[in-house]
N, C-alpha and C positions, 0 to 999 in steps of 0.2 A: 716456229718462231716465238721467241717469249715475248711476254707482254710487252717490257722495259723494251724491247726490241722494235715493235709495234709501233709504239709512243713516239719512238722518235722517228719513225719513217713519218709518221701522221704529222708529227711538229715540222719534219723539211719541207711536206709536202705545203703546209701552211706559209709556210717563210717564201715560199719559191713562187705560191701565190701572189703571198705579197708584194715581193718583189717585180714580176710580172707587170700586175694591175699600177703599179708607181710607176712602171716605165711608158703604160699605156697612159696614165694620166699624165703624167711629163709630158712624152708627144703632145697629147692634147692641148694642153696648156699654154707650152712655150708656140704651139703654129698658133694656137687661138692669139697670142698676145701678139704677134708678129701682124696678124692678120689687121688687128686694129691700128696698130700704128702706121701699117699701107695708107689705113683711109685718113688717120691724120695728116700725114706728107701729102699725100692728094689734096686733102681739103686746105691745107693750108700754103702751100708750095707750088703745087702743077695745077690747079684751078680755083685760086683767092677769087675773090669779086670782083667786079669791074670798077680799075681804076685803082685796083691795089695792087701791089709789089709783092715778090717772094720776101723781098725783106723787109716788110711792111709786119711779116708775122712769123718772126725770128723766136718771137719769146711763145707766143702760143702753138709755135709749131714745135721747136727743139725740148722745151722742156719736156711736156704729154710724151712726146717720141723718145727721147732718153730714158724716160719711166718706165715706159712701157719694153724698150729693147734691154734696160739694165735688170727691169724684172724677169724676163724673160729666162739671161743669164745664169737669175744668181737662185732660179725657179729650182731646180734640180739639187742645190745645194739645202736648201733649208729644212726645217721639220714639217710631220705631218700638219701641226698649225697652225704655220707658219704658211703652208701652201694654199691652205683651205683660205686664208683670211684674206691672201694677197689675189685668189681665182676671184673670190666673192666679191671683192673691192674692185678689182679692175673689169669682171664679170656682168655688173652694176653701169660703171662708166661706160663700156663699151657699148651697150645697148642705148643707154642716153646717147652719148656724140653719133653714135650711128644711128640712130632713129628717128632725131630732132629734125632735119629738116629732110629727109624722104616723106615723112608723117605731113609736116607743114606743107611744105611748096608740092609734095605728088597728088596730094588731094587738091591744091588751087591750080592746076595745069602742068603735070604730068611730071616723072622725074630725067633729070638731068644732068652733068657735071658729075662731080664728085658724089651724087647722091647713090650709084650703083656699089661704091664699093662703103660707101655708109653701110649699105642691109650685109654688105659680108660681115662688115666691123658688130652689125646686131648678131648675124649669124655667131661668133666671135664668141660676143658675151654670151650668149646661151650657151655657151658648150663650156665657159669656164666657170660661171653658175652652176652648171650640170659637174662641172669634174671639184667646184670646194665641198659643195653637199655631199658628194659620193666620199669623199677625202673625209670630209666630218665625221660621218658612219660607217666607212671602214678601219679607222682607226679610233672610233672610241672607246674609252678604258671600259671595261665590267670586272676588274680585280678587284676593285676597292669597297669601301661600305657603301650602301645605298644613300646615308645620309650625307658624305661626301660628294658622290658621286653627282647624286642631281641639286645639290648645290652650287658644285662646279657649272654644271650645264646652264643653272638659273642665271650664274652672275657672267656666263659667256654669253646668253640669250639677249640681256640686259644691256652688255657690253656693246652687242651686234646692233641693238636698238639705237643706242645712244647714237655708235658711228654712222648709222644709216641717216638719222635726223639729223646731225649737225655737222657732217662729212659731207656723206655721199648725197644726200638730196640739195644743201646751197650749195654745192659742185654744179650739178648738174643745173638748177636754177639758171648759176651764172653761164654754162654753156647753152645754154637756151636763149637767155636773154641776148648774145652775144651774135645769135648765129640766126634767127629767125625775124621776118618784119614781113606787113602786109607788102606785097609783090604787083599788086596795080591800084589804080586811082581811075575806073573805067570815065566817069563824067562827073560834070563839076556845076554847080546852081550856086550863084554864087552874087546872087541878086543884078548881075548887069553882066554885060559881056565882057569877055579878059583874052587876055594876050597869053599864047604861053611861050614861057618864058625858059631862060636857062643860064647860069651863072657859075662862076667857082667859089669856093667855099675854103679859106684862108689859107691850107695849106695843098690845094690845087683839085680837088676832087670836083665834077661835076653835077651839080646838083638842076633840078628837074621844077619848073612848077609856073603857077598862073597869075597874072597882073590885071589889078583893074586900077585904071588912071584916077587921078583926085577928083573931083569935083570942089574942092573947099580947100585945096591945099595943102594938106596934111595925107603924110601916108600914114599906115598901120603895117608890121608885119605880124600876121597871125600864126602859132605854130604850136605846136607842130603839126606835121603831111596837111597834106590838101585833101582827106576826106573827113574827119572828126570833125575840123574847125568852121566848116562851111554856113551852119547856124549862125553865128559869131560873126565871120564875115559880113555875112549878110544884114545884119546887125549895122556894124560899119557903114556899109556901101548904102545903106538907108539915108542915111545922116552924112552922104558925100566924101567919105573918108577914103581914099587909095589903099586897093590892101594887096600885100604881095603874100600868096600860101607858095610853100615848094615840100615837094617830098624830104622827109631829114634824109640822111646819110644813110646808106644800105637799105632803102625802103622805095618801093613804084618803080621810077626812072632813073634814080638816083645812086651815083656811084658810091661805093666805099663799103665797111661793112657796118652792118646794124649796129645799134647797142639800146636795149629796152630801156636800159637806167638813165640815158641822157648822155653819158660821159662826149666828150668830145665837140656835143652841139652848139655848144659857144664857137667852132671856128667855122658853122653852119653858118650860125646870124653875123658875124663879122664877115663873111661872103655877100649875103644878099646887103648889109648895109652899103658895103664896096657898091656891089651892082645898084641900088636904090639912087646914092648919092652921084653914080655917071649918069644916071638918065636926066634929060633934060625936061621932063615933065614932072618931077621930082624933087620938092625944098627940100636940101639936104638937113636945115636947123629944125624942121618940121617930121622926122619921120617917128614916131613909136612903134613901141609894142604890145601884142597880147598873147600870151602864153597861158599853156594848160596843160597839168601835171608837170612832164619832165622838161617840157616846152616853156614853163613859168621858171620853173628851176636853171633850164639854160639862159633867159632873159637876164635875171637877176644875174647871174655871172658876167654873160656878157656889159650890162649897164656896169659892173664895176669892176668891169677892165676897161672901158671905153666911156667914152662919152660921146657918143655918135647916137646914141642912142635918149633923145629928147622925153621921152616919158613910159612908163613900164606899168603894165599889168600883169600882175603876177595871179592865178587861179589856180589853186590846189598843185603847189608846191610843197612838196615834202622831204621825203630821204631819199638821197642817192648812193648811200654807200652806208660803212660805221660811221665816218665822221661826221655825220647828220644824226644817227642814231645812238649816239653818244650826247647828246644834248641834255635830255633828260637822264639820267645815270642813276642808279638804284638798285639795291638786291634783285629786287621781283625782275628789274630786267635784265638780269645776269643772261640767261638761254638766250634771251632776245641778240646780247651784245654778240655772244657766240656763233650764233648763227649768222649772225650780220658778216662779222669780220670774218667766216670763212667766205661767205659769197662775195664778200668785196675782194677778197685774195683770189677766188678763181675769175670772178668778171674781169682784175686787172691783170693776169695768166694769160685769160682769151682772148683780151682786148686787145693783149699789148700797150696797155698805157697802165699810168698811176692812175686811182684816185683824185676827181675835179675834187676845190679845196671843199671845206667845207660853207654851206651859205649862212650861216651864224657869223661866221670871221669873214665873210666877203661881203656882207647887208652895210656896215659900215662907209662901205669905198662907195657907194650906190649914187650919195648927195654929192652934189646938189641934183642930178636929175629926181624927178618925183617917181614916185611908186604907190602903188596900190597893192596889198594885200588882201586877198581875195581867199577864204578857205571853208572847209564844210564843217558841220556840228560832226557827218557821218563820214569822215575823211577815210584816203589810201595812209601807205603807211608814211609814218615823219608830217603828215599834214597838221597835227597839231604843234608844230615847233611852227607857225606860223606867228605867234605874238612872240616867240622869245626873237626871230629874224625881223620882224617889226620894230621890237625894241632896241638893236643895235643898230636899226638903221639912221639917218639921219632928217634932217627936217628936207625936202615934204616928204606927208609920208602919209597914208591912210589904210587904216585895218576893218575888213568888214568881214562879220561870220555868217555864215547862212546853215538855214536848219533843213540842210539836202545830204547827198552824197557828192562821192565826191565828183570835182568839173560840170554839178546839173544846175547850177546857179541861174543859169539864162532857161534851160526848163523848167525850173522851179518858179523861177522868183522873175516872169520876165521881163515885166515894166520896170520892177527898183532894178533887177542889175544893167538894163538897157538906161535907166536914168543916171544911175551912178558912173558906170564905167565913160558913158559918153560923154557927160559930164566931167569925170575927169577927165581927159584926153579934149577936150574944148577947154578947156584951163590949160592945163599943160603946151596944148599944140595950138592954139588957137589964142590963147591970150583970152580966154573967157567968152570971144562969140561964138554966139550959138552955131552949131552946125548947120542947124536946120532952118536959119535963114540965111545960109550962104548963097 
């Protein structure tokens, strides 16, 4: 046999490999992608949370699943890079959506629902992680010069970097924040005995949580859940104040699905006001609130949509989305705004809703009810746009910083913010007498 002869039996034999190992990674790929979009339909379709609708999650269910079955598709047709980039992307997400809450809720009492075929959907990504790396390294060039060569590699390494920061991880963020909340509230100290309670929540979800009656006339709703706020409370119910706590939305007892950001808690408190203002131990011109973090930030929404709401404490409000984090605008915060607005794109994907507006353009609508701005020197994120939401707001209005982190105000500082806040909210709800000789 001549050489030239040789040559090319070895070159078939190479191509037929090749071809081969592409059809084994095909397979792989296209079941791996199939595989995760099951747990999506499952998770959004044949086992939503209680109290939601299949059509409740039209947008967070159709689109992930048309990506993932159109990827599937058009898997077979593309290039060697093109296969590697789309295994590795969807490879990445599939492990996040499949892992987020087996990881969460199987560690707090066991797995559940849709959490079985979550771990195939993990199973999934590891095997399309396993078939883009394999895809990278069996078809990488070595014809070309070295300097070329790992040039290319550097500025695809870089590339890879990039998309993983400001793609694939606020993706995944917003499916986390969307899909996980604490799952019980076992007991409650809450300085007096309470009633527990249960109400609906503006567009019919049932919400979960505990009553303690006035002594002075005024109520408070504390928020958010019934277990962070319970310090707070207690606080209150010292000084005779009626406080209603309930689990938010997707979290204890409470129907619907999560969302860490706040979105949607405005038609939380518009529920329990409904339910505050039927009770007949209840001045309906008397009830406020007190909020912290995204519970401050749902307050302030709701005080200016509504005016049912008689006086507002707001504590370490910040950002809930870009439109918060667009406040301050600047080169240096270019990444920042990038990353923001991809996670507000996937959080509004998973949510299925828009974007709550922004609270710079909503602090306006506030007056005439009073507010209190309450926020840290060592704040969460957006918690410094707290004097620019002060300054659009309108008269009354009061701004206090404190040198804690952030929501530790009443740990830090507990006499002045037990004197301030009570203080206000006895102005406000009481016409300036004291609580503490009611």
């Amino acid at each position: 046999m001549s050489t030239s002869a040789a040559a090319s039996l070895s070159e078939r034999h190479r191509s037929l490999q090749f071809v081969r190992a592409a059809r084994v990674e095909t397979k792989l790929a296209v079941a791996s992608l199939i595989v995760i979009s099951v747990h999506v339909v499952d998770d959004n379709f044949l086992q939503p949370q209680a109290g939601i609708s299949p059509a409740d999650h039209l947008t967070s269910g159709l689109v992930p699943a048309a990506a993932l079955v159109g990827s599937a598709v058009a898997y077979p047709r593309l290039r060697a890079g093109g296969r590697a980039t789309l295994a590795l992307a969807f490879g990445v997400v599939g492990m996040v959506i499949g892992a987020t809450e087996p990881v969460w809720y199987g560690s707090r009492g066991g797995l559940s629902a849709d959490d079985y075929t979550g771990i195939a959907a993990v199973a999934g990504g590891l095997v399309l992680v396993g078939v883009g790396a394999a895809t990278l390294w069996r078809t990488r060039r070595r014809d070309d010069r070295l300097f070329f060569r790992y040039g290319r590699r550097l500025l695809i390494a870089v590339g890879a970097g990039l998309g993983l920061f400001f793609v694939i991880f606020p993706l995944s963020l917003s499916y986390a924040f969307t899909h996980v909340a604490r799952s019980t509230t076992a007991s409650g100290d809450l300085g007096a005995p309470y009633e527990t309670v249960a109400f609906e929540a503006s567009e019919g979800l049932t919400l979960k949580g505990w009553f303690v009656p006035s002594k002075n006339g005024a109520t408070v709703i504390v928020y958010p859940g019934k277990k962070g706020t319970q310090e707070h409370t207690r606080m209150l119910v010292r000084h005779g104040y009626g406080v209603l706590v309930f689990d938010r939305r997707g979290e204890g007892e409470s129907e619907g699905d999560p969302n860490a950001l706040g979105w949607g808690f405005d038609r939380d408190l518009k529920g329990a006001l409904r339910y505050l203002r039927g009770r007949t131990d209840v001045d309906g011109p008397r009830i406020g609130g007190l909020g912290l973090s995204v519970g401050g930030e749902a307050l302030l929404q709701t005080a200016a949509e509504t005016k049912e709401l008689k006086a507002v404490v707001s504590d370490g409000a910040g950002s809930r989305s870009v439109r918060e984090d667009v406040v301050h605008m600047g080169f240096a915060k270019s990444p920042q705004i990038v990353f923001s607005a991809v996670m507000t794109t996937g959080t509004a994907l998973f949510s299925n809703q828009l974007p709550p507006p922004s609270l710079k353009r909503l602090a306006p609508r506030i007056a005439p009810t009073p507010v209190l701005f309450i926020y840290a020197m060592n704040g969460a994120g957006g918690e410094d746009n707290n004097p620019d939401y002060y300054r659009a707001a309108g008269e009354p209005k009061q701004l206090w910083k404190i040198d804690t982190s952030h929501t530790h105000g009443l740990a830090a500082r507990p006499k002045e913010y037990e004197r301030r806040v009570i203080g206000f909210f006895d102005t406000s709800l009481l016409g300036g007498r004291s609580a503490l000789g009611s």
